[in-house]
ZALO-188861 format. One record per residue (C-alpha): residue in one letter; z, x, y. Coordinates in steps of 0.02 Angstrom, whole numbers, always signed. Example, Ala and Ser with C-alpha at 12.3 -4.5 7.8 and 13.67 -1.06 7.14 Angstrom:
BEGIN
{res->A, pz->+390, px->+615, py->-225}
{res->S, pz->+357, px->+684, py->-53}
END
This chain:
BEGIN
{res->X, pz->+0, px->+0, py->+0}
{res->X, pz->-48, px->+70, py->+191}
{res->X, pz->+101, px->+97, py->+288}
{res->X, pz->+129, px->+88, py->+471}
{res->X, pz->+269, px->+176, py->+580}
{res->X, pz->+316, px->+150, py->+741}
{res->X, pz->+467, px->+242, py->+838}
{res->X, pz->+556, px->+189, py->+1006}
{res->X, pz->+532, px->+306, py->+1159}
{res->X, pz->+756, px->+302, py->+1147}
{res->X, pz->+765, px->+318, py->+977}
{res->X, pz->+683, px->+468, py->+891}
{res->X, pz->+721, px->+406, py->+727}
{res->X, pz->+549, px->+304, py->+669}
{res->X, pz->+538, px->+126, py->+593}
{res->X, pz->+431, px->+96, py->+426}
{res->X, pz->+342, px->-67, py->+459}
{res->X, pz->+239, px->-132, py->+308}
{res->X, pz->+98, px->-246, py->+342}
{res->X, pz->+73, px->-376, py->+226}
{res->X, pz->-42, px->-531, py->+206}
{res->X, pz->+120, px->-664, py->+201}
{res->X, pz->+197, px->-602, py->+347}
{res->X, pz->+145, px->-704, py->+526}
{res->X, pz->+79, px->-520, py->+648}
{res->X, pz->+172, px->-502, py->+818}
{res->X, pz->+112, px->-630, py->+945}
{res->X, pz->-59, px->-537, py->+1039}
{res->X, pz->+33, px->-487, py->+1204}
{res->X, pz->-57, px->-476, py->+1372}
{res->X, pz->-101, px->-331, py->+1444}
{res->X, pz->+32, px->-347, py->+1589}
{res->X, pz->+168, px->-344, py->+1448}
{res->X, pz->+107, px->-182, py->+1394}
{res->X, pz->+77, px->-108, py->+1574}
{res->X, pz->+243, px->-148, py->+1601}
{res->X, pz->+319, px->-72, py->+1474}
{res->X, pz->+242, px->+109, py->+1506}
{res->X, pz->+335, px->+226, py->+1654}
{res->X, pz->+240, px->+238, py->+1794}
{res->X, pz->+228, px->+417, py->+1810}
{res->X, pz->+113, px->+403, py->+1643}
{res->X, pz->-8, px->+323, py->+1766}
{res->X, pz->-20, px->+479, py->+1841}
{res->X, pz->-151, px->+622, py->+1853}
{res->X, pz->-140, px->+794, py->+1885}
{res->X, pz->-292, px->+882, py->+1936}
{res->X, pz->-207, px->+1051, py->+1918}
{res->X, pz->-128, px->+1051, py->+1760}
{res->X, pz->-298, px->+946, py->+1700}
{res->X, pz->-379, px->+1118, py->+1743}
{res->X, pz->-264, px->+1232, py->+1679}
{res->X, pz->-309, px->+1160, py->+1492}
{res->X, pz->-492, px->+1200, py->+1546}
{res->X, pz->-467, px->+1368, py->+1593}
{res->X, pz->-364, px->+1405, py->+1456}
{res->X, pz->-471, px->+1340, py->+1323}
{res->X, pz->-629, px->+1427, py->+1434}
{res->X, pz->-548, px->+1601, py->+1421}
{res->X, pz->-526, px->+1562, py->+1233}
{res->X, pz->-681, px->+1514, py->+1192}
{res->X, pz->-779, px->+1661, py->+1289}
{res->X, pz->-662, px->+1785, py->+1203}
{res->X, pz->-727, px->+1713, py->+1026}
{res->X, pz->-881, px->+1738, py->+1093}
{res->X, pz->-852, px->+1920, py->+1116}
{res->X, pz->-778, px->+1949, py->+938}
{res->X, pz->-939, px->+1841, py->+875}
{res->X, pz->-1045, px->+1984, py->+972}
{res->X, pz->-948, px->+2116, py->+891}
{res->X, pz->-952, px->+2046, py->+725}
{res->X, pz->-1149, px->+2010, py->+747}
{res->X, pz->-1155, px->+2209, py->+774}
{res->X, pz->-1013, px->+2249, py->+621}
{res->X, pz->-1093, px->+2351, py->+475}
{res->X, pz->-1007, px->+2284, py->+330}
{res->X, pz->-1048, px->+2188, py->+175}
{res->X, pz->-1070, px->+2013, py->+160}
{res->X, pz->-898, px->+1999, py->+66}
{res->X, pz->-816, px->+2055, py->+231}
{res->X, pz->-930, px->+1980, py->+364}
{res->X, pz->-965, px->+1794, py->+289}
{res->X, pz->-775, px->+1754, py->+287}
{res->X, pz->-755, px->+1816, py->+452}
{res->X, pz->-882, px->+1692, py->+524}
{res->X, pz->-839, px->+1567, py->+421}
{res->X, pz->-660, px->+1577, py->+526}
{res->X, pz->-732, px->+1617, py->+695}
{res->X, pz->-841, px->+1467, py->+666}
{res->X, pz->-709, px->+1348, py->+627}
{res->X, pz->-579, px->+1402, py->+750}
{res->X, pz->-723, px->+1426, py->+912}
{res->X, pz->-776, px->+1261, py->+842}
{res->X, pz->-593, px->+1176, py->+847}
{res->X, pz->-596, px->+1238, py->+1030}
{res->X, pz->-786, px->+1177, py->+1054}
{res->X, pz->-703, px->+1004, py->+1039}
{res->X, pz->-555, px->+1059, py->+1141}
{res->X, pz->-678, px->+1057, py->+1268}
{res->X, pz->-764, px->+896, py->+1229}
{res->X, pz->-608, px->+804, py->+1232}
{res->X, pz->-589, px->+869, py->+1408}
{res->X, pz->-746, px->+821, py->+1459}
{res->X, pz->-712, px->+649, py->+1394}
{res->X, pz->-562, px->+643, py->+1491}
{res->X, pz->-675, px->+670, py->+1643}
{res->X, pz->-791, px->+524, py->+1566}
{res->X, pz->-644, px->+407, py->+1573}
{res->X, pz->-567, px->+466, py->+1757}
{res->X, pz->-386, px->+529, py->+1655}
{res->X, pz->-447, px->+687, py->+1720}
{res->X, pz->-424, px->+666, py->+1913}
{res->X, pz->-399, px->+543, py->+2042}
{res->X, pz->-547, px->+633, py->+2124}
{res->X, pz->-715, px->+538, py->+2053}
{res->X, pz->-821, px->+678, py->+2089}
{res->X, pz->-715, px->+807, py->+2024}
{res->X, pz->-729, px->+713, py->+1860}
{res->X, pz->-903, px->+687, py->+1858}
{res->X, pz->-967, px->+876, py->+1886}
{res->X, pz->-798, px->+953, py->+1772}
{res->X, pz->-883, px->+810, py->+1632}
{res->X, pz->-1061, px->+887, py->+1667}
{res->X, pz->-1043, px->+1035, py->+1655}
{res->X, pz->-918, px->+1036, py->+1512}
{res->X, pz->-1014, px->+911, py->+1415}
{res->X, pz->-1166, px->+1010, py->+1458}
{res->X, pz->-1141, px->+1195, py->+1401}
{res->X, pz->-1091, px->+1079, py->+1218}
{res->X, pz->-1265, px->+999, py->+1208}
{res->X, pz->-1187, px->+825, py->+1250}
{res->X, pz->-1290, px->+720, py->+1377}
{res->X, pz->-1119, px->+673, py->+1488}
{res->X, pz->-1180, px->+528, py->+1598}
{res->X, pz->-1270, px->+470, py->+1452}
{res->X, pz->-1123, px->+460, py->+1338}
{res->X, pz->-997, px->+399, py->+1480}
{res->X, pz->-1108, px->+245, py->+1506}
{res->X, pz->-1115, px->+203, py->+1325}
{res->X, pz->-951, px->+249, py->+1297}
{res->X, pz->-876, px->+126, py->+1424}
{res->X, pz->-932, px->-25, py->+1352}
{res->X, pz->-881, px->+35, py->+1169}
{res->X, pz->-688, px->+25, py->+1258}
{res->X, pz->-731, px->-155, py->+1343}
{res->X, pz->-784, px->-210, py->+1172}
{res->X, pz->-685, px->-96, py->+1029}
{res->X, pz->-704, px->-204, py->+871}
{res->X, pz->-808, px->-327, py->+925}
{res->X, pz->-932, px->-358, py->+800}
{res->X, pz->-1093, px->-390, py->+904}
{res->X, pz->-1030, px->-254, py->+1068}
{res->X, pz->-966, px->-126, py->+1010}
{res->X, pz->-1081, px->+31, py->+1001}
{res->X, pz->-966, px->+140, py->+905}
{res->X, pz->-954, px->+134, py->+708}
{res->X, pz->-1009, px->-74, py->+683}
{res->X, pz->-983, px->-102, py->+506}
{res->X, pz->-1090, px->-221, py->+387}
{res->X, pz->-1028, px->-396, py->+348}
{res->X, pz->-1002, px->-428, py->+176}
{res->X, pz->-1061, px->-600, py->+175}
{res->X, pz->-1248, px->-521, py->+243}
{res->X, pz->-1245, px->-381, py->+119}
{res->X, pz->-1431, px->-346, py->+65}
{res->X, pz->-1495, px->-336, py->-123}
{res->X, pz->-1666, px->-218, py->-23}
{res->X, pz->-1546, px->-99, py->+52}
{res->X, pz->-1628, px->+28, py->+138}
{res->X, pz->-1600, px->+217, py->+52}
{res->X, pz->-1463, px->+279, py->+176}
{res->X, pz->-1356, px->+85, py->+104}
{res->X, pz->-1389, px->+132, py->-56}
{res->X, pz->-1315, px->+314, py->-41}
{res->X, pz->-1178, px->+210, py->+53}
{res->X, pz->-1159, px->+82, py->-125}
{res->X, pz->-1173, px->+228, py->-225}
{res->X, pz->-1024, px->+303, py->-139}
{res->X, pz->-910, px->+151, py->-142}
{res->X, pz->-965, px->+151, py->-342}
{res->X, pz->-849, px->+291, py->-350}
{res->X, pz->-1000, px->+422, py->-412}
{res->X, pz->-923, px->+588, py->-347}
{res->X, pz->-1049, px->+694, py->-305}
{res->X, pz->-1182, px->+556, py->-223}
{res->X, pz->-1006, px->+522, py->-106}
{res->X, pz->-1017, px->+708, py->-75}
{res->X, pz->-1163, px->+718, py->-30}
{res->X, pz->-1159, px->+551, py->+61}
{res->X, pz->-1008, px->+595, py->+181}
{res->X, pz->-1080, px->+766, py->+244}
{res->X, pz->-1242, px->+665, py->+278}
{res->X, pz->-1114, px->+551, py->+386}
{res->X, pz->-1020, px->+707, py->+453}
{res->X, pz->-1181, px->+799, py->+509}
{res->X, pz->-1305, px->+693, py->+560}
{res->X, pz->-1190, px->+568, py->+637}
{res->X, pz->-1172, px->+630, py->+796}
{res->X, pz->-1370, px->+667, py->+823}
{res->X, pz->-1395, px->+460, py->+744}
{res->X, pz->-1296, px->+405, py->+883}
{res->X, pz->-1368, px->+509, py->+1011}
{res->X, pz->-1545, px->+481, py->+980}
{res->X, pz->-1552, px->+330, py->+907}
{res->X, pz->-1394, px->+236, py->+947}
{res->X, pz->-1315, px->+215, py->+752}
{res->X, pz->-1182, px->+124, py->+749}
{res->X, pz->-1196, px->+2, py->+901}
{res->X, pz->-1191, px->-177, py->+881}
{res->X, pz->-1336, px->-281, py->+891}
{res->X, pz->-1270, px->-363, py->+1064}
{res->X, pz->-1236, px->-185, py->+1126}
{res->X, pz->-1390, px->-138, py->+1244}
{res->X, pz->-1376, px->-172, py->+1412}
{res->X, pz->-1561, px->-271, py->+1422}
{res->X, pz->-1567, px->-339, py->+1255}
{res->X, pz->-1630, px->-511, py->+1328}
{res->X, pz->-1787, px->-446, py->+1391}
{res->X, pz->-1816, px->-301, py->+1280}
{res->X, pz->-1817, px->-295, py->+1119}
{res->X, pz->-1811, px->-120, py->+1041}
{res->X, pz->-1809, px->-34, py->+875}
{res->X, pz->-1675, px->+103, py->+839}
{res->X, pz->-1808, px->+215, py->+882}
{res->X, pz->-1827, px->+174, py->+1058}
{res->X, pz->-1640, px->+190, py->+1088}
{res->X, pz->-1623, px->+348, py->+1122}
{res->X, pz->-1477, px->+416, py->+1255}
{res->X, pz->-1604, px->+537, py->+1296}
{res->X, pz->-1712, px->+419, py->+1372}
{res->X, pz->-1662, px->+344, py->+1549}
{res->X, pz->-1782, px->+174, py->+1500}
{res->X, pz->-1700, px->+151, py->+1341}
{res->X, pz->-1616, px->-30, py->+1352}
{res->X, pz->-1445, px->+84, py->+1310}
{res->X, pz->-1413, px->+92, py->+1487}
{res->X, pz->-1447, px->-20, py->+1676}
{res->X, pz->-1589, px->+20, py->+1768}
{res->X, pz->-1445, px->+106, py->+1907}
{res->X, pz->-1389, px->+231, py->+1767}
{res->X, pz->-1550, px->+295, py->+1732}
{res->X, pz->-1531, px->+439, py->+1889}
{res->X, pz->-1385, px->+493, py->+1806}
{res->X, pz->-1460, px->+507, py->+1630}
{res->X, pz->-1595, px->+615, py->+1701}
{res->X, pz->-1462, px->+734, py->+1751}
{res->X, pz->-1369, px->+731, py->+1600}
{res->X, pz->-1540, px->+779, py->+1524}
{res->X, pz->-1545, px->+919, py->+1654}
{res->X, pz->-1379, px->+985, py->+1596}
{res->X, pz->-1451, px->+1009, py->+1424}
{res->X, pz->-1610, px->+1086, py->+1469}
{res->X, pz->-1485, px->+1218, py->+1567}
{res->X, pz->-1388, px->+1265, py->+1440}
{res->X, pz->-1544, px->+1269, py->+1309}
{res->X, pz->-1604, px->+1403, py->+1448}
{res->X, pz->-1454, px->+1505, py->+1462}
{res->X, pz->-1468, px->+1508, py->+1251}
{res->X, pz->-1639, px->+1567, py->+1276}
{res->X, pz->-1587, px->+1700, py->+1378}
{res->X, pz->-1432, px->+1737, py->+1249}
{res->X, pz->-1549, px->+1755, py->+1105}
{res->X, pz->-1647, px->+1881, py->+1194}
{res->X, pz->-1494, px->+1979, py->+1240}
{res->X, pz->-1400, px->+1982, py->+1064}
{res->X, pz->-1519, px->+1906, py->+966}
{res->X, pz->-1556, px->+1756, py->+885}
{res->X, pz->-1469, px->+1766, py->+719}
{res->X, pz->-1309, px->+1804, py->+834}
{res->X, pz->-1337, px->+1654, py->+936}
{res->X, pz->-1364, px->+1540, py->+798}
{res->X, pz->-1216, px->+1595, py->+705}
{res->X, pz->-1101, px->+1609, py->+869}
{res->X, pz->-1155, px->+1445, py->+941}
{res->X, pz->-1231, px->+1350, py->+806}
{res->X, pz->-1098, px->+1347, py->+675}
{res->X, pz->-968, px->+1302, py->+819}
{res->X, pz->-1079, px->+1174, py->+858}
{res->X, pz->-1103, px->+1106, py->+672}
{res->X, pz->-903, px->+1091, py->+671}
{res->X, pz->-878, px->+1027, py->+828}
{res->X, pz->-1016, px->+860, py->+771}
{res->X, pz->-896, px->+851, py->+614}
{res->X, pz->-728, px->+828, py->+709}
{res->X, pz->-804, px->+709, py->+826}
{res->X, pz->-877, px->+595, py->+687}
{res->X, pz->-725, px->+610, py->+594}
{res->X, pz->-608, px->+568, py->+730}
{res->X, pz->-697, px->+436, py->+797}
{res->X, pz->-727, px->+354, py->+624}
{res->X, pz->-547, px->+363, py->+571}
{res->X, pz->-478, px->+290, py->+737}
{res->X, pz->-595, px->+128, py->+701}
{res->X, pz->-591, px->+127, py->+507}
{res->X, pz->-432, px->+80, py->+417}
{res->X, pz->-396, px->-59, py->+288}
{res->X, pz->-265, px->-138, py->+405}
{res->X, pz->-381, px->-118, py->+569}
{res->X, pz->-485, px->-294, py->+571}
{res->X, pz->-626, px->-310, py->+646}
{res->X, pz->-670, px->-477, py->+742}
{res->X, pz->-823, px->-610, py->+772}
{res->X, pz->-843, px->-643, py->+970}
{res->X, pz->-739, px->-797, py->+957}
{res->X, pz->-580, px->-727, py->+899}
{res->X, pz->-607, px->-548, py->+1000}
{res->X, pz->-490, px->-524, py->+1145}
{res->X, pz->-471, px->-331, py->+1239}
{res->X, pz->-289, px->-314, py->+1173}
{res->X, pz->-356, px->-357, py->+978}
{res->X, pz->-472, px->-253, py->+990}
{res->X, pz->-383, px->-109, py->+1058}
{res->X, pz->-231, px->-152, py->+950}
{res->X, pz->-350, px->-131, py->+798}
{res->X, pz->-370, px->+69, py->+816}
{res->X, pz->-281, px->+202, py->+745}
{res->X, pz->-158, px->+328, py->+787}
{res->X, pz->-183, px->+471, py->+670}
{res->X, pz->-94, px->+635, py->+648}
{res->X, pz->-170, px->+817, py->+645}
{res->X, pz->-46, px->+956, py->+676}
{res->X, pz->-46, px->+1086, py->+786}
{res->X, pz->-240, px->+1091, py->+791}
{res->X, pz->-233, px->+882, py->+824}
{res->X, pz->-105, px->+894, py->+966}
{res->X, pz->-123, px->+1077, py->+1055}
{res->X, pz->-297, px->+1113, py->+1025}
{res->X, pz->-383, px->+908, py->+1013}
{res->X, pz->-246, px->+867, py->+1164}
{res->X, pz->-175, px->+743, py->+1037}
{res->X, pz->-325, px->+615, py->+1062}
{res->X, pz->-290, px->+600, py->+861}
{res->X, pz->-132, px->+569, py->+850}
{res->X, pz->-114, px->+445, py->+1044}
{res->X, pz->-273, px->+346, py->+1024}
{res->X, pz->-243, px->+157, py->+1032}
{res->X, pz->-120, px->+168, py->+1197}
{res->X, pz->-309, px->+273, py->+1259}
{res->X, pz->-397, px->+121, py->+1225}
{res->X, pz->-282, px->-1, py->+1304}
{res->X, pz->-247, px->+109, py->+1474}
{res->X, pz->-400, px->+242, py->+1442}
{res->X, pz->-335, px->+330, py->+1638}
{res->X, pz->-185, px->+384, py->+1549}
{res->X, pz->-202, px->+557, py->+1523}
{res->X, pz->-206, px->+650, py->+1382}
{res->X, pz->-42, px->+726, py->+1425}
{res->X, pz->+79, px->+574, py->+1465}
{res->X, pz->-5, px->+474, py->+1309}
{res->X, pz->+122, px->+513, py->+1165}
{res->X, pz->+268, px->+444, py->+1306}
{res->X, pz->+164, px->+301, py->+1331}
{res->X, pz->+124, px->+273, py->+1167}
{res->X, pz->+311, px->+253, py->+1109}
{res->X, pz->+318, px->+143, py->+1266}
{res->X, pz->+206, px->+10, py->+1196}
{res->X, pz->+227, px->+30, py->+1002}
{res->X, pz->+383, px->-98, py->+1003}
{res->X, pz->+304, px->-234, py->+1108}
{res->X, pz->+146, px->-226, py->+963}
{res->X, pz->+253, px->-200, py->+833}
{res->X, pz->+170, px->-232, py->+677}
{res->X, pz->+2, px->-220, py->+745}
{res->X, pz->+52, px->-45, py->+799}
{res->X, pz->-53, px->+73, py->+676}
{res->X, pz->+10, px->+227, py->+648}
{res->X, pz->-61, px->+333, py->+468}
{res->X, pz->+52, px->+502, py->+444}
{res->X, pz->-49, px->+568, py->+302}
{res->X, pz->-178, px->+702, py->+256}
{res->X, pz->-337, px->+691, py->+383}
{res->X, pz->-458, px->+751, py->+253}
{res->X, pz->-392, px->+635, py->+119}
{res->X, pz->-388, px->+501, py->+252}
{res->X, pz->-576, px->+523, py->+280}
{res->X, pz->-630, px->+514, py->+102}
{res->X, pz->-513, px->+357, py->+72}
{res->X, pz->-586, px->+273, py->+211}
{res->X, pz->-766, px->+330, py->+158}
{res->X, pz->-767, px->+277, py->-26}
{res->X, pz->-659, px->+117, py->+27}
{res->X, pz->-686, px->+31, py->+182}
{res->X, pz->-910, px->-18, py->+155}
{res->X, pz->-901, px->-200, py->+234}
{res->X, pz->-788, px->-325, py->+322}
{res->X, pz->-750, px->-505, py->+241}
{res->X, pz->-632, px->-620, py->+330}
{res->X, pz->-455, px->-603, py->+325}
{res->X, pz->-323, px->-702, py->+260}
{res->X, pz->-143, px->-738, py->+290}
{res->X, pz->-69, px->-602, py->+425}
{res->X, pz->-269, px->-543, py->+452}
{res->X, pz->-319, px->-726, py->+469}
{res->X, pz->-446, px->-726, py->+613}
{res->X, pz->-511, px->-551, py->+581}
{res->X, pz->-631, px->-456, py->+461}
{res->X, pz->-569, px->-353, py->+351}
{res->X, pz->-634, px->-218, py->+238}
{res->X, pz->-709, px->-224, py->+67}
{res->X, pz->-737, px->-90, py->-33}
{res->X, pz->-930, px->-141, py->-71}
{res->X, pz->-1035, px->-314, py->-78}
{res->X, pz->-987, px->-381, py->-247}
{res->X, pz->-796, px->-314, py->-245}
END
């Protein structure tokens, strides 16, 4: 059975709460009630301690890049040299999304109370990582107007079980495969996800709900033509399109100063000093976002159930460690206060967050187990969403696969 835990802000001692179906959940509250409840100075952003976690994770990351230049130039054999970029690449990566949590602290305005300091920290943060910032703020916004919903979300929409196809296409049936509990098609299946999920979403929107796009009532576009790349694509108004032009910009920078990189150290170097980084940094954004939106007791919900708080209330508070809370600025292990009061920032969300986990109570989520297990449970368990029943009447649950 999944457990939840929720602790007092007074009380360090934490509180096992067990959902279960029998049980009536804790009344929705408003989002007053949960304002309310949070100090004030929580509300409150610092735009000199915001930059202090840049700089420091800055001078980090350039000195990695260093040792990755001095490793790139090492003559030793392949038993020495492939562990040690194995281990540069996962710790520059960890800091890679360091970064990009930063930069979607920016996205959000947690950063600052200065708009403009926010949008050109975002840019050019977002930028040097290959991530079109504007772009991904715009879409990004409405995924926290409409977490859960069914039709408006653009972030991880799962499959209702009741519409489950018998002609699935071949990505679906990798996806059945997996929930059949076949081990290595799983595998195979969840670095697929991990990879390539990231890119999906980026050029072709994956993920978003079918009521997601901004003109969907006068265009009607494949996956295809969805593209956060392109300032047209439906994805965004016609008055965002400037700014996704200069998101664009900020890539075609930073693909220049690569360029320039390669021609300095190489291109092997670059690719293995960047690249790799790069490779882990699209894993722990996939993961993280997936597991804050993909747990058996997180429901999903039609449009006429949805409300902001439900939806909100229906994330995930996760835990990682030191790496999740000094290095990922504990967007892992604080996420559902982010969605309710997304200005909060990053450092005054785990106050907050004990702030507001008695007035939800039981529909305060809270998993204290192993990330990486937690990612294959959810991956080989949670396929499509059936209505609830009982405590989860009103929502959609998940279901292991179409027939289950």
């Amino acid at each position: 059975m999944i457990q939840t835990t929720s602790r007092v802000q007074a009380a360090p001692v934490k509180t096992t709460l067990t959902a279960v179906d029998d049980v009536k959940p804790t009344p929705v509250p408003d989002v007053k009630t949960l304002k309310d409840a949070i100090p004030a100075h929580c509300f409150e952003r610092s735009m000199i301690r915001s930059f202090s976690y840049v700089v420091r994770d800055l001078i980090i990351v350039s000195a990695l890049f260093y040792s990755a230049v001095w490793l790139s130039q090492l003559d030793a054999p392949l038993h020495v040299t492939v562990p040690l970029w194995a281990l540069y690449s996962f710790v520059q990566g960890c800091f890679f999304t360091g970064l990009w949590i930063l930069a979607h602290d920016c996205g959000h305005d947690s950063f600052s109370a200065n708009l403009t300091v926010n949008a050109v920290t975002g840019w050019f943060l977002h930028s040097m990582l290959m991530v079109p910032f504007f772009s991904w703020k715009f879409s990004h916004a409405r995924h926290h107007r409409y977490h859960n919903h069914m039709e408006k979300d653009t972030v991880f929409v799962p499959h209702r079980k009741s519409e489950a196809r018998n002609d699935h296409t071949i990505m679906e049936k990798i996806m059945d495969h997996a929930a059949a509990d076949t081990p290595i098609v799983t595998i195979g299946a969840l670095l697929f996800h991990q990879l390539l999920g990231w890119p999906a979403y980026i050029l072709m929107n994956a993920g978003a709900g079918v009521k997601s796009l901004t003109r969907s009532d006068r265009i009607q576009s494949s996956r295809y033509k969805q593209s956060h790349l392109d300032p047209t694509a439906p994805v965004f108004t016609r008055s965002e399109a400037p700014l996704v032009a200069v998101s664009n910009l900020g890539l075609l920078i930073t693909m220049g100063a690569l360029y320039l990189a390669s021609r300095s150290v190489g291109t092997g170097t670059v690719l293995l000093a960047y690249g790799l980084p790069y490779l882990w940094m699209n894993h722990w954004i996939v993961a993280i976002t997936y597991l804050h939106h993909t747990h058996p007791k997180a429901p999903h919900y039609e449009a006429e159930e949805w409300t902001f708080i439900k939806g909100a209330a229906s994330t995930v508070d996760r835990d990682f460690g030191f790496i999740g809370r000094h290095i990922f600025h504990g967007i892992i292990e604080y996420h559902v206060v982010h969605h309710m009061f997304p200005r909060i920032p990053f450092y005054h969300a785990e106050e907050a967050t004990w702030a507001i986990a008695p007035v939800l109570g039981e529909r305060y989520i809270q998993q204290k187990t192993n990330f990486f297990g937690d990612l294959w449970q959810s991956f080989t368990n949670c396929k499509y969403v059936e209505p609830g029943t009982g405590a989860q009447a009103g929502g959609l649950v998940w279901s292991k696969n179409k027939s289950s």
